[in-house]
C-alpha positions as CSV (number, residue, x, y, z in Angstrom):
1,X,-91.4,-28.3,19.2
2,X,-88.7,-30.9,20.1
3,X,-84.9,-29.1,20.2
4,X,-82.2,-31.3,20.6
5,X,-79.1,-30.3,22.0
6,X,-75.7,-31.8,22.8
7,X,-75.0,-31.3,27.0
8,X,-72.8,-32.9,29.7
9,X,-74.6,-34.5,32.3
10,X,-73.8,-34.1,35.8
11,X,-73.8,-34.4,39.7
12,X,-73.5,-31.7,42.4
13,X,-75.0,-31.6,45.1
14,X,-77.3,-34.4,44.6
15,X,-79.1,-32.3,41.8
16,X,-78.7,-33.3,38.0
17,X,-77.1,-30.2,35.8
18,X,-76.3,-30.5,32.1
19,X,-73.9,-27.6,30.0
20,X,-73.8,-27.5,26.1
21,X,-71.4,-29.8,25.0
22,X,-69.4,-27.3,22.4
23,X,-68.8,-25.3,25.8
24,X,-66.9,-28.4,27.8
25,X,-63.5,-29.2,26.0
26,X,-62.7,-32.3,28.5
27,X,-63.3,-33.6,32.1
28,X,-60.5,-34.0,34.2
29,X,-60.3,-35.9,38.0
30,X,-59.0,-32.7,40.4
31,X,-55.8,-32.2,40.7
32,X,-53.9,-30.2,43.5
33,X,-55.4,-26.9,43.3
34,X,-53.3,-23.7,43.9
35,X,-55.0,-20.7,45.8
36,X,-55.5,-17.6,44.6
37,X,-55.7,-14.7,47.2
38,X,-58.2,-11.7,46.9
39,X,-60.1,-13.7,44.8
40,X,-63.8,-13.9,44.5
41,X,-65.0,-17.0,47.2
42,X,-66.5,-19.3,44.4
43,X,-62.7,-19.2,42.8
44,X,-60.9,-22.1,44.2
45,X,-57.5,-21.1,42.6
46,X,-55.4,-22.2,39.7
47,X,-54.3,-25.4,38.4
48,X,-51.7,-26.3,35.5
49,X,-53.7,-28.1,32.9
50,X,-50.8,-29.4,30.3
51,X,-48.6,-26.1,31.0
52,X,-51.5,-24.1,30.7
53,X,-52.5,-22.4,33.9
54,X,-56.2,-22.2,34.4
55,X,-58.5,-20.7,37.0
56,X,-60.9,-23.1,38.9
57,X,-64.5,-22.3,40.0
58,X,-66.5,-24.0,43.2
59,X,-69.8,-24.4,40.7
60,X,-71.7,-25.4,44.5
61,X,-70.8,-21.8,45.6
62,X,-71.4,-19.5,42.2
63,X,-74.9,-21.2,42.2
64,X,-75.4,-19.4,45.7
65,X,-74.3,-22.9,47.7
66,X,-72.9,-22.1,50.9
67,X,-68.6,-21.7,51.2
68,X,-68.0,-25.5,52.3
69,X,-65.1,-25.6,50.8
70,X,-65.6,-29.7,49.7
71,X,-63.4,-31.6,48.0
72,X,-65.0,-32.6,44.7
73,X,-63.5,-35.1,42.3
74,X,-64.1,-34.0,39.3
75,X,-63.2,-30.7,37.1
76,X,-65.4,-29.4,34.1
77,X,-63.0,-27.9,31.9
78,X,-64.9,-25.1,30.2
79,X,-64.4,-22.6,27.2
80,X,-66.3,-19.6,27.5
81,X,-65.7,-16.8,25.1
82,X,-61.8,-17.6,24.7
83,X,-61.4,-18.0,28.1
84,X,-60.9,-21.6,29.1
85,X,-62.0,-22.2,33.5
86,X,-62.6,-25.6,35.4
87,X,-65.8,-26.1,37.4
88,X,-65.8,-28.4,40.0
89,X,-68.6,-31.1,40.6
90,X,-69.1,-34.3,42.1
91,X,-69.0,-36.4,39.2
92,X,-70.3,-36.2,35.2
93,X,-72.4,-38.6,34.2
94,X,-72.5,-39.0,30.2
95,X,-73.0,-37.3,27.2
96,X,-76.8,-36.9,26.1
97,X,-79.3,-35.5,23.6
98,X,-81.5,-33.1,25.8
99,X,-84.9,-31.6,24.5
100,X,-83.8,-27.9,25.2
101,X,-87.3,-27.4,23.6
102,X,-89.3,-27.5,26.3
103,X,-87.5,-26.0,29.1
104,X,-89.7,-25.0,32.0
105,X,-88.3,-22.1,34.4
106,X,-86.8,-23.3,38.0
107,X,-89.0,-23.5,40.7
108,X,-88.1,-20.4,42.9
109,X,-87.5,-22.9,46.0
110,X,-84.8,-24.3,44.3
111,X,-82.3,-21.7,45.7
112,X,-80.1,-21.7,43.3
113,X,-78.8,-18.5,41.2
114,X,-81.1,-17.6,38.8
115,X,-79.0,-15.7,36.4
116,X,-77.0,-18.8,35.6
117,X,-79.9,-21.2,34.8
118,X,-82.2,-21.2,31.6
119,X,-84.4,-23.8,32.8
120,X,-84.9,-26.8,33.9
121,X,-86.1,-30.1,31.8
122,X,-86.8,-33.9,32.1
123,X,-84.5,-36.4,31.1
124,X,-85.7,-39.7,31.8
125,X,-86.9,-40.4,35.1
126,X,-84.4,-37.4,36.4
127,X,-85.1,-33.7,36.9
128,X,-82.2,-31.9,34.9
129,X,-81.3,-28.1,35.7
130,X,-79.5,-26.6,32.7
131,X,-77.0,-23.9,33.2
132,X,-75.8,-21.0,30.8
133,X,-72.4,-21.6,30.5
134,X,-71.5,-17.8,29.5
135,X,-73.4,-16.7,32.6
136,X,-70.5,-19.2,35.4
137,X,-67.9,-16.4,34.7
138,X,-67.6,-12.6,34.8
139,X,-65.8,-12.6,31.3
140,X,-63.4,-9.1,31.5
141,X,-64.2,-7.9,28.1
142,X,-62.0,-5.0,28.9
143,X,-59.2,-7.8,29.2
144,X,-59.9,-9.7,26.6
145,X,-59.8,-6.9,24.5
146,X,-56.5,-5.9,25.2
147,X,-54.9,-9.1,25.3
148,X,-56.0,-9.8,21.7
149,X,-55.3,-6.1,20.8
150,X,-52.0,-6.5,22.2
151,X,-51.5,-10.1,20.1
152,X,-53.0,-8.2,17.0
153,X,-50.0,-5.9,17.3
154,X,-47.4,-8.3,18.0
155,X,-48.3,-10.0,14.8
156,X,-49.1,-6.8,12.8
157,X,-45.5,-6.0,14.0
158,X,-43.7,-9.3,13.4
159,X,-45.5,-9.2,9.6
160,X,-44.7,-5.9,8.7
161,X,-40.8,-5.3,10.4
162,X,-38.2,-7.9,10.8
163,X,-37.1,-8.8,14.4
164,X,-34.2,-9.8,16.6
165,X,-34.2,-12.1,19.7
166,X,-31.9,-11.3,22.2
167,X,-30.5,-12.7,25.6
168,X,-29.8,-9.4,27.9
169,X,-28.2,-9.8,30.7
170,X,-26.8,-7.1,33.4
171,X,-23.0,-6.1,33.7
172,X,-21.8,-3.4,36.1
173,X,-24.6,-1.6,36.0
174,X,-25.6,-1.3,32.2
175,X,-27.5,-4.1,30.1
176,X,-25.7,-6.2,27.2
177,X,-26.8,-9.0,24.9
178,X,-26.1,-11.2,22.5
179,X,-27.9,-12.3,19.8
180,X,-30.4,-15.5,21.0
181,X,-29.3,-17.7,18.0
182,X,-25.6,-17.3,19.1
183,X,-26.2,-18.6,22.6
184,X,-26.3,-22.8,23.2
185,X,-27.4,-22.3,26.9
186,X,-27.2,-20.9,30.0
187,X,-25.5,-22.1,33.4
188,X,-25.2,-21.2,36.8
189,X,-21.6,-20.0,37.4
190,X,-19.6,-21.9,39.2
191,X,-15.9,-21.0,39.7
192,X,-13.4,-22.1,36.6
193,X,-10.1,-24.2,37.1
194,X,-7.5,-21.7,36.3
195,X,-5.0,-22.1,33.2
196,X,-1.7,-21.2,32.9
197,X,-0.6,-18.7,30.6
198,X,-4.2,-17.5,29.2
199,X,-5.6,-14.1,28.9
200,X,-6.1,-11.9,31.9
201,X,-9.6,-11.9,31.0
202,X,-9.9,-16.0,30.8
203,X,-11.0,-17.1,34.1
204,X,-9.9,-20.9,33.7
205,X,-12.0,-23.7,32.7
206,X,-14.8,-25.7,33.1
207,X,-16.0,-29.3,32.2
208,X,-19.1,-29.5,30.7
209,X,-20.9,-32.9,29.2
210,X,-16.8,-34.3,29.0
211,X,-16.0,-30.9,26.8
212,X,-13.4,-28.5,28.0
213,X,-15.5,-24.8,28.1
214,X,-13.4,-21.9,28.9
215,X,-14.5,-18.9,31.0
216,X,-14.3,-15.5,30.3
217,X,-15.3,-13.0,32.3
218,X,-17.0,-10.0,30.7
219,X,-16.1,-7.7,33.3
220,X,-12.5,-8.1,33.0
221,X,-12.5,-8.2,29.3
222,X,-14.8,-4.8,28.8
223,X,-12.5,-3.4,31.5
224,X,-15.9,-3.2,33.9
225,X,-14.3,-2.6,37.8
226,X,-16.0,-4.3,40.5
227,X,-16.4,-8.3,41.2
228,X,-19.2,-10.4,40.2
229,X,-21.7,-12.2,42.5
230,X,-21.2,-15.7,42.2
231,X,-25.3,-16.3,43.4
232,X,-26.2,-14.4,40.7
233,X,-24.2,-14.4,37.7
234,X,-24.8,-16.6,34.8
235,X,-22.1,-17.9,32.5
236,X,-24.2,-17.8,28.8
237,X,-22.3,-20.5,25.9
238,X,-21.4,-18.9,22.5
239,X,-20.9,-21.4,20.0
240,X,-18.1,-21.0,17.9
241,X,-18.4,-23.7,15.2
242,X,-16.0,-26.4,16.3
243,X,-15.8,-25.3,20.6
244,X,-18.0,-23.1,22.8
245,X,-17.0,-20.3,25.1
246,X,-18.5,-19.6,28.5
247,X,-19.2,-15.3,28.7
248,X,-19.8,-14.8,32.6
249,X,-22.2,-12.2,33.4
250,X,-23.7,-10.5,36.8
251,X,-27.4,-11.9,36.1
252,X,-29.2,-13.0,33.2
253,X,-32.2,-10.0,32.5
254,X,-34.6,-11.2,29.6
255,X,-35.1,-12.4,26.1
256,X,-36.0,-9.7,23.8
257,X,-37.5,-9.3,20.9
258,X,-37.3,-5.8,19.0
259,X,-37.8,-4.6,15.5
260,X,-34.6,-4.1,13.4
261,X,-35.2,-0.4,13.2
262,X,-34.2,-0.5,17.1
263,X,-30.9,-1.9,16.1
264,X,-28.3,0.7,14.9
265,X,-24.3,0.7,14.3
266,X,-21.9,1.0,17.1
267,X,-19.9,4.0,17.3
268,X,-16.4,4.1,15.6
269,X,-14.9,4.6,18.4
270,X,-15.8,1.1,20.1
271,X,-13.2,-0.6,17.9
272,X,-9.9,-1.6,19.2
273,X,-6.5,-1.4,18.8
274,X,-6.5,-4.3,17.5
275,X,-9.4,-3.7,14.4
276,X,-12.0,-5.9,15.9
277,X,-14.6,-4.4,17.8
278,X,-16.3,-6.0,20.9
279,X,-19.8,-4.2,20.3
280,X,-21.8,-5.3,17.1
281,X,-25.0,-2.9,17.9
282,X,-26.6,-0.7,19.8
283,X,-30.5,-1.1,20.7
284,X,-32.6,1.4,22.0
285,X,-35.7,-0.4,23.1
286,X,-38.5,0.8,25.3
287,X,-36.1,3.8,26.6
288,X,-33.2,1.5,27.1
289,X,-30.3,1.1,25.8
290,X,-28.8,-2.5,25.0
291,X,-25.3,-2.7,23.9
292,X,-25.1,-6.0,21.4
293,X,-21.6,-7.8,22.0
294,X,-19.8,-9.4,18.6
295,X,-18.8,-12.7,20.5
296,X,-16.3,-12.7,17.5
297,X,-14.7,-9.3,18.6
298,X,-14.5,-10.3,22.1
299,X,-12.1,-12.9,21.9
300,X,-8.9,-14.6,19.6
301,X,-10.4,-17.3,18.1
302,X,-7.5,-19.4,17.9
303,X,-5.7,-19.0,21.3
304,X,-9.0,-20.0,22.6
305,X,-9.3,-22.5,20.6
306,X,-6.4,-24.5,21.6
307,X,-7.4,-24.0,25.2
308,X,-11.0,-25.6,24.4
309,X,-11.0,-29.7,24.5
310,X,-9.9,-31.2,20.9
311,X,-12.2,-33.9,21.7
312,X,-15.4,-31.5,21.9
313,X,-16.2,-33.0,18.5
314,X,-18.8,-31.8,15.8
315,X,-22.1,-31.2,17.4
316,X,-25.4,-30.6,15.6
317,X,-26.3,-26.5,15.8
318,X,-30.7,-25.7,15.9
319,X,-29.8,-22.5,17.0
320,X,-32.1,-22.5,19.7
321,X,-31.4,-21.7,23.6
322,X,-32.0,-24.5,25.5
323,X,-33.1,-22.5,28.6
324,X,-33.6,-18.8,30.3
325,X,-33.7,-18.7,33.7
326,X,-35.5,-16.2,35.9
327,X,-34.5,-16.1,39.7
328,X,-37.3,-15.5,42.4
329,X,-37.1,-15.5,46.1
330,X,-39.2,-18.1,47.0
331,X,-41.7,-17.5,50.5
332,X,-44.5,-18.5,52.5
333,X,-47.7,-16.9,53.9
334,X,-50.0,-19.0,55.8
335,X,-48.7,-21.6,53.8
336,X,-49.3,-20.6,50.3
337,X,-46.0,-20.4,48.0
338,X,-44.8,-16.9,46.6
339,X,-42.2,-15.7,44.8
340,X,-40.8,-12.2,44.4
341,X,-37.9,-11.3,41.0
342,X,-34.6,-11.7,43.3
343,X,-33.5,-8.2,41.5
344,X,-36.4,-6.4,43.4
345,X,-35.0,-7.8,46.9
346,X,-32.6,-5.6,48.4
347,X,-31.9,-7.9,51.5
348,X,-33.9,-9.8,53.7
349,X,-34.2,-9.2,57.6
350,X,-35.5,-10.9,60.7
351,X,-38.7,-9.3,61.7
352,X,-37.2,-6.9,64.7
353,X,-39.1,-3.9,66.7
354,X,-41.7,-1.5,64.7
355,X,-43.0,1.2,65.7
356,X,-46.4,2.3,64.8
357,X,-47.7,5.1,63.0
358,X,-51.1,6.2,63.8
359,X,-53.5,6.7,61.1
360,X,-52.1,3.8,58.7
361,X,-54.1,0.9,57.3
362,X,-54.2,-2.7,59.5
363,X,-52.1,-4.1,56.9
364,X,-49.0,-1.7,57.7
365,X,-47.4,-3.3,60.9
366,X,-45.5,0.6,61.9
367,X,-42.3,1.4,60.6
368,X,-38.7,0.1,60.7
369,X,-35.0,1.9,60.7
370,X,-32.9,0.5,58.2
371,X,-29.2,1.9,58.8
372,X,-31.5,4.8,58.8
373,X,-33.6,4.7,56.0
374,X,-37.3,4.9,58.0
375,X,-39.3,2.4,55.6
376,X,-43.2,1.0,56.1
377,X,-43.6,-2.7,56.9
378,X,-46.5,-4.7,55.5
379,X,-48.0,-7.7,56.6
380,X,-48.5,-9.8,53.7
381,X,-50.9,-12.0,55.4
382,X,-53.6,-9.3,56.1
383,X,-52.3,-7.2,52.9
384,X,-53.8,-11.0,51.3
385,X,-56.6,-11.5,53.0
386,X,-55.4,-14.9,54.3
387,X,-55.8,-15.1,58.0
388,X,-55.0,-13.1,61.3
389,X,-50.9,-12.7,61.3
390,X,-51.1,-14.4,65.5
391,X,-47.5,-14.6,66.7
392,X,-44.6,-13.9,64.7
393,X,-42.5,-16.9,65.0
394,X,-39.0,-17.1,64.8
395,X,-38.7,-18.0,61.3
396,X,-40.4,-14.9,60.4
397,X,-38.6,-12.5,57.5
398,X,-38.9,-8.9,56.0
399,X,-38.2,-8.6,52.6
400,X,-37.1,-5.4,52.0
401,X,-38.4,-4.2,48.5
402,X,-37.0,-1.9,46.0
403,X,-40.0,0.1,44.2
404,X,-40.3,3.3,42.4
405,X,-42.2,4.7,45.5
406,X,-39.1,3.9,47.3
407,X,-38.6,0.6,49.6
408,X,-41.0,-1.2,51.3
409,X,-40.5,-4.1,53.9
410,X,-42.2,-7.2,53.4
411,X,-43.4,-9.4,56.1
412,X,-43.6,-13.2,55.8
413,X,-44.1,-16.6,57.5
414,X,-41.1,-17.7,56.5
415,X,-38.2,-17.7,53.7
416,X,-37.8,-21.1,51.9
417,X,-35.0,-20.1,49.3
418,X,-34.0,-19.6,45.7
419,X,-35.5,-20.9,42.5
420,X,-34.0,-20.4,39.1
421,X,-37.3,-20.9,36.7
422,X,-36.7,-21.5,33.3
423,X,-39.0,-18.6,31.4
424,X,-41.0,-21.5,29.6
425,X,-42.7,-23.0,32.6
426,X,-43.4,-19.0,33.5
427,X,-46.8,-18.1,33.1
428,X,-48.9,-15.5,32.7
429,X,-52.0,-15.8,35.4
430,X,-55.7,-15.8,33.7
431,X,-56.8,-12.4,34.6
432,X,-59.8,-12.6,32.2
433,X,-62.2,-12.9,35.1
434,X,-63.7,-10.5,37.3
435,X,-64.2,-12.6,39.9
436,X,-60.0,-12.9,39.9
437,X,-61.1,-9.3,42.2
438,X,-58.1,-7.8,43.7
439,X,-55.8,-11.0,42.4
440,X,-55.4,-9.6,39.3
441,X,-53.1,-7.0,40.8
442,X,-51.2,-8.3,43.2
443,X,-50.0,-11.8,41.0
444,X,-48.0,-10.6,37.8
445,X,-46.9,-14.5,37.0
446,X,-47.3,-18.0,37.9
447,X,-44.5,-20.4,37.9
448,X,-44.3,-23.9,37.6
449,X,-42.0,-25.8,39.6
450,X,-41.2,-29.2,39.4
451,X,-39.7,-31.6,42.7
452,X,-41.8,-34.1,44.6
453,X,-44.8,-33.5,41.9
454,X,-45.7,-30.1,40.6
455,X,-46.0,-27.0,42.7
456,X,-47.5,-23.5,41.5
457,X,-45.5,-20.3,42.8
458,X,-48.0,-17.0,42.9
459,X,-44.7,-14.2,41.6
460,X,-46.2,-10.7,43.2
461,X,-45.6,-7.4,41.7
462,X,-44.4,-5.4,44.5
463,X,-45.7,-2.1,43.0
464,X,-48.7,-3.5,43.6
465,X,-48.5,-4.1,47.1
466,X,-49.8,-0.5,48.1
467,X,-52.0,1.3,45.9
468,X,-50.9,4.9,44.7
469,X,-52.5,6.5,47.4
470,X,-51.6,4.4,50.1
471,X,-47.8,4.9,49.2
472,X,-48.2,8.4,49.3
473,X,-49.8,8.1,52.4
474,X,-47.0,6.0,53.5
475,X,-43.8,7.6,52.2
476,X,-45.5,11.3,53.5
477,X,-45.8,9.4,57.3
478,X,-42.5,8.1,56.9
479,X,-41.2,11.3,56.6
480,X,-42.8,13.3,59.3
481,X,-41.4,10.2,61.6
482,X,-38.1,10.8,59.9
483,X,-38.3,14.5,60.8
């Protein structure tokens, strides 16, 4: 009995394949692909499809096609349970009515993975072998689960308690916000032309789109000791109706968003002399305390005001930020892009002498002193599977990492700088596949960058790096050398 089915046609190999049509969303030429270490050898990597990135499977290879890593043109943009993957083949051909009726089963010389093809059938003149589309990928249901348990809650919690967004950012030490709809945007600092006469606390000026912002540094007005780090700190805009005022702080943290019944009153005793009262709440959230600063409280209005350009004029107010930035150190390993959060860096060395420590895996190098602090140095490249380290060369760097199992150094090629990322071309990686392997763990985000054409950064989670028993391992060697 005839049973017609909608498919997508198409070439690999030379063979003729077809996939149900409701499983293909589009068909895209390939685009620079991104790879993805510790990852099964059919998964080519990632690619940003429209800010959306996606992982990208060698079809040739998952069908049990040898690893000859070709460069095919065209990418099969598949959704599979949720999860939305590229395949790449040679070309597709059309869009076709196929008698799925009278599938026959493949011919075992066919060599070709059985548990991904239903059958094979004749369309026109043309042998066509048609493939499960469910069967390409090792869907995670464990994963999938949780990420749409997790969204469940996140809406089951938005519905049922009000929230607040807030900007946190770090100063001396402790973490302070603001509330998100207060704050126009955020800058890099750069250092303010002073003004006579102002507030100790007023750093000077700044111009900013031909409008006169001035700078006040939180430190100085929360009477916070210790200078600020002009790399890191952030200046965040409060708009104050008719002129904005530039709040410098050490680094910029995250945007949060937490129930109101986090949020509680400031103690009496945070008001001034003066009846206002710098600090509007405090939030506990997750175990941490945010202190919430009353931009209002913070400063006189109207001194300010008359140091703030008349000529600011009226400007429309969607009480949105314009951008968060996160900052990563940016780094190499056989040539692949990573990034590492810049607050998990303690400093970054030239690769000098190790010594070795019997007993530890191939990927720990030996052991360095650090002003004596006796830490574990891991190569990245063999911790990644990608390639024998050869020679160090001179360009060669150890990040030394700050983890809760203590610090670990890093080694990599090479050290190509700073990035600010703004947090919406931050992604989280697709981790819904089990052929992602040991990927899943090591690469926490994927950023997007944007320069000569689009680059993908892999961001690592260095608690990942060694596994619970291999920091024990380490930290109990490093020890006994210490001893």
């Amino acid at each position: 009995m005839a049973k017609k089915s909608s498919c997508v046609e198409f070439v690999l190999d030379g063979r003729h394949f077809a996939l149900p049509l409701e499983n293909v969303k589009e068909i895209i030429s390939r685009p620079e692909i991104t790879p993805l270490p510790m990852a099964s050898k059919h998964v080519r990597g990632i690619i940003n499809l429209r800010g959306d990135v996606i992982p990208v499977v060698d079809l040739s290879v998952r069908l049990g096609g040898v690893d000859v890593n070709m460069d095919r043109s065209e990418i099969l943009v598949l959704v599979i349970d949720g999860l939305i993957a590229g395949v790449m083949v040679d070309s597709a051909s059309q869009v076709s009515e196929l008698d799925t009726g009278n599938m026959k089963d493949l011919d075992s010389s066919a060599n070709l993975d059985r548990s991904v093809v239903q059958g094979v059938l004749r369309h026109g003149d043309q042998l066509v072998i048609f493939l499960d589309a469910a069967s390409i990928l090792s869907v995670d249901r464990e994963v999938i689960n949780r990420i749409s348990k997790g969204r469940a809650d996140e809406t089951g919690t938005a519905a049922s308690e009000e929230t607040m967004r807030i900007v946190t950012f770090e100063l001396g030490g402790d973490v302070y916000g603001f509330p998100l709809e207060e704050v126009r945007e955020i800058l890099r600092y750069q250092e303010p032309v002073s003004v006579p006469d102002s507030p100790p606390f007023v750093e000077g000026v700044l111009q900013v789109r031909g409008a006169i912002l001035p700078i006040v540094n939180l430190r100085q007005r929360l009477c916070r000791s210790g200078d600020i780090d002009p790399e890191r700190a952030k200046i965040l805009v409060a708009d104050y109706d008719d002129f904005k005022i530039g709040f410098v702080a050490d680094a910029i943290k995250e945007v949060l968003q937490v129930p109101l019944s986090e949020v509680s009153d400031p103690p009496a005793v945070v008001r001034g002399e003066s009846g206002r009262q710098s600090v509007s709440a405090i939030v506990n959230h997750r175990d941490e305390i945010v202190t919430l600063l009353d931009k209002d409280g913070l400063i006189d209005r109207e001194r300010l005001r008359s140091i703030a350009s008349e000529d600011d004029g009226v400007r429309g107010r969607n009480g949105e930020l314009s951008e968060v930035y996160e900052t990563f150190v940016v780094f190499r390993v056989s040539g692949q892009p990573f990034g590492l959060p810049i607050k998990t860096i303690r400093e970054i060395n030239r690769v000098g002498n190790m010594s070795e420590v019997p007993g530890m895996p191939d990927f720990v190098e030996g052991v360095l002193d650090l002003r004596g602090d006796v830490i574990p140095a891991v190569s990245l490249r063999k911790r990644l599977n990608m390639g024998a380290d050869g020679s160090i060369s001179e360009d060669g760097r150890i990040l030394v990492v700050e983890m809760a199992q203590g610090l670990l150094g890093l080694m990599v090629d090479d050290v190509t700088g700073v990035e600010e990322i703004p947090l919406s071309r931050i992604s989280e990686p697709p981790l819904s596949m089990k052929e992602m392997g040991r990927a899943r763990d090591f690469v926490s985000k994927v950023a997007r960058v944007e320069g000569e054409g689009e680059r993908m950064i892999l961001i690592l989670s260095p608690e990942s790096i060694l596994s619970a028993e291999e920091a024990v391992f380490a930290k109990e060697s490093v020890a006994s050398r210490k001893g």
